[in-house]
One Martini backbone bead per residue (centre of mass of N, CA, C, O) as a GRO file, in nm:
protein
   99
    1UNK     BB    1   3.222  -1.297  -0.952
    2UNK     BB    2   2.978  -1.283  -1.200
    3UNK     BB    3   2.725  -1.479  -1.277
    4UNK     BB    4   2.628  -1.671  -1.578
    5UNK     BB    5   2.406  -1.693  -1.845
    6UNK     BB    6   2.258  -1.860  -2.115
    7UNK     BB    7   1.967  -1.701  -2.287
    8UNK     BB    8   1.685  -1.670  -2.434
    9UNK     BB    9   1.491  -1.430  -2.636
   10UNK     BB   10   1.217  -1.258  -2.694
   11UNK     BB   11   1.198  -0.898  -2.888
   12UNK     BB   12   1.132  -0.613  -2.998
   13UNK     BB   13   1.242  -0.492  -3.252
   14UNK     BB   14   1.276  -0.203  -3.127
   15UNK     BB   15   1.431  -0.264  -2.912
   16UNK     BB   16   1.672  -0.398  -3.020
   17UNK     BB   17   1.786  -0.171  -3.176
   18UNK     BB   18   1.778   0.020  -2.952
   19UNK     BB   19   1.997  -0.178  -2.785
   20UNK     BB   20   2.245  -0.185  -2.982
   21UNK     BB   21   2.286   0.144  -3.008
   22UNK     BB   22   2.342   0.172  -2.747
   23UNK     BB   23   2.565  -0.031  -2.711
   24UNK     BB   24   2.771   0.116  -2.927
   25UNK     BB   25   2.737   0.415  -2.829
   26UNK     BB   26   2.888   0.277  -2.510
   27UNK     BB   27   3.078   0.001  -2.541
   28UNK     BB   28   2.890  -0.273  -2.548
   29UNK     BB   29   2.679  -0.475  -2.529
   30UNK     BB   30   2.415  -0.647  -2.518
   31UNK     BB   31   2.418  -0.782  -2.258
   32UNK     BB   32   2.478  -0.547  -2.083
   33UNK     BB   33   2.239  -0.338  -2.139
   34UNK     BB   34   2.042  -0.613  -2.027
   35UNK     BB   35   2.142  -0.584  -1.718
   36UNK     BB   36   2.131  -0.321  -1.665
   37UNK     BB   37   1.808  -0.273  -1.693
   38UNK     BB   38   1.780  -0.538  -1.516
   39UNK     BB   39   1.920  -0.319  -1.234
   40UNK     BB   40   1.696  -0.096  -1.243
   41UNK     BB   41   1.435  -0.239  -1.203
   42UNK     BB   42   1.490  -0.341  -0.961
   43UNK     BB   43   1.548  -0.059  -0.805
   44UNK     BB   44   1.271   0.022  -0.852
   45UNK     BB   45   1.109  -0.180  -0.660
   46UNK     BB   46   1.272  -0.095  -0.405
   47UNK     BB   47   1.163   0.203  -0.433
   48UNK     BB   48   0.871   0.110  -0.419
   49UNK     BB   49   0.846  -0.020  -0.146
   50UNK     BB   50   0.981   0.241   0.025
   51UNK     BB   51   0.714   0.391  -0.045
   52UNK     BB   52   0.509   0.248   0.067
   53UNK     BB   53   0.621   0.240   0.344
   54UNK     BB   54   0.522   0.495   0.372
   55UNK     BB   55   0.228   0.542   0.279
   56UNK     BB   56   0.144   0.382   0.591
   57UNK     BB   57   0.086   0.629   0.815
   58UNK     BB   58   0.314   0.683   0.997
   59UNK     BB   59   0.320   0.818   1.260
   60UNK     BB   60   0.480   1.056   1.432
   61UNK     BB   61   0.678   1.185   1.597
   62UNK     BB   62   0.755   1.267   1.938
   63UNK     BB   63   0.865   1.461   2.092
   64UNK     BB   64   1.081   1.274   2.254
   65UNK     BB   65   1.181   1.123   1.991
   66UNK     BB   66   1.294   1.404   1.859
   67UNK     BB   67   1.481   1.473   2.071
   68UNK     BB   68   1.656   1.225   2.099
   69UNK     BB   69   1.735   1.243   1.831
   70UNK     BB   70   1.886   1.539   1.806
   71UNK     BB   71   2.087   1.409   2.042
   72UNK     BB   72   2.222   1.210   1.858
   73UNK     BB   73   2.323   1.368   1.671
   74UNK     BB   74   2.468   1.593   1.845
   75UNK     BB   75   2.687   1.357   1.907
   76UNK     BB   76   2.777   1.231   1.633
   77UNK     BB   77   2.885   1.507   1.574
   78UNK     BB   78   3.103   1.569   1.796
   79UNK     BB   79   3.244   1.283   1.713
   80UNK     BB   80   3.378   1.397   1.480
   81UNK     BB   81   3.514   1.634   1.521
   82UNK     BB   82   3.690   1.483   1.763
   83UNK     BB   83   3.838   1.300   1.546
   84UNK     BB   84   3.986   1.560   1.354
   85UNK     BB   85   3.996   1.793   1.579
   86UNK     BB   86   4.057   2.148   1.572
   87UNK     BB   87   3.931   2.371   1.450
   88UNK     BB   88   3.982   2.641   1.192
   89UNK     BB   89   3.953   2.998   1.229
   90UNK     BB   90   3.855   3.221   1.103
   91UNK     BB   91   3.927   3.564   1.125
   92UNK     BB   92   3.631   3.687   1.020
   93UNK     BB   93   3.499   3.586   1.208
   94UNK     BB   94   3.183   3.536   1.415
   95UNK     BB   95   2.993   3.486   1.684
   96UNK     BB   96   2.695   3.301   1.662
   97UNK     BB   97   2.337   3.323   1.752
   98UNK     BB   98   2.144   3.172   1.925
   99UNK     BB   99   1.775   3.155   1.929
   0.00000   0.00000   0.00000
């Protein structure tokens, strides 16, 4: 269960109404919608970070690197099927060319 807190803000006369009013239309608290508020905000923030991260212009993969990723890839995609079972063949299917 998540633990919570009581306690004052002050904000702006229209944000107040708008979230009101959101809370109404969705069948909230104002605490409720004021929680999701700043869990969205975190969530941006993450997402932010995750952006930077990416943005820090880290070299691309080595030929060797993408190989290796590549065949990691196609050995867990194979240990997936084979833990499915056999697939089942359409009739009409032909059998596609690899190029």
């Amino acid at each position: 269960m998540t633990s919570t807190a009581k306690v004052s803000v002050a904000i702006g006369r229209a944000e107040l109404a708008w979230a009101k009013t959101l809370a109404r239309l969705e069948g909230k608290s104002l605490s409720a919608v004021v929680t999701e508020s700043l869990a969205e905000r975190r969530r941006l923030a993450a997402l932010a970070e995750v952006v930077a991260w990416m943005a820090e212009a880290q070299p691309p993969l080595t030929d060797d690197e993408l190989r290796a990723t590549h065949r990691e890839l196609a050995a867990k995609r194979n240990r997936t099927k084979s833990a499915r079972g056999p697939s089942k063949k359409s009739r009409t299917s032909t059998p596609r060319r690899r190029g």
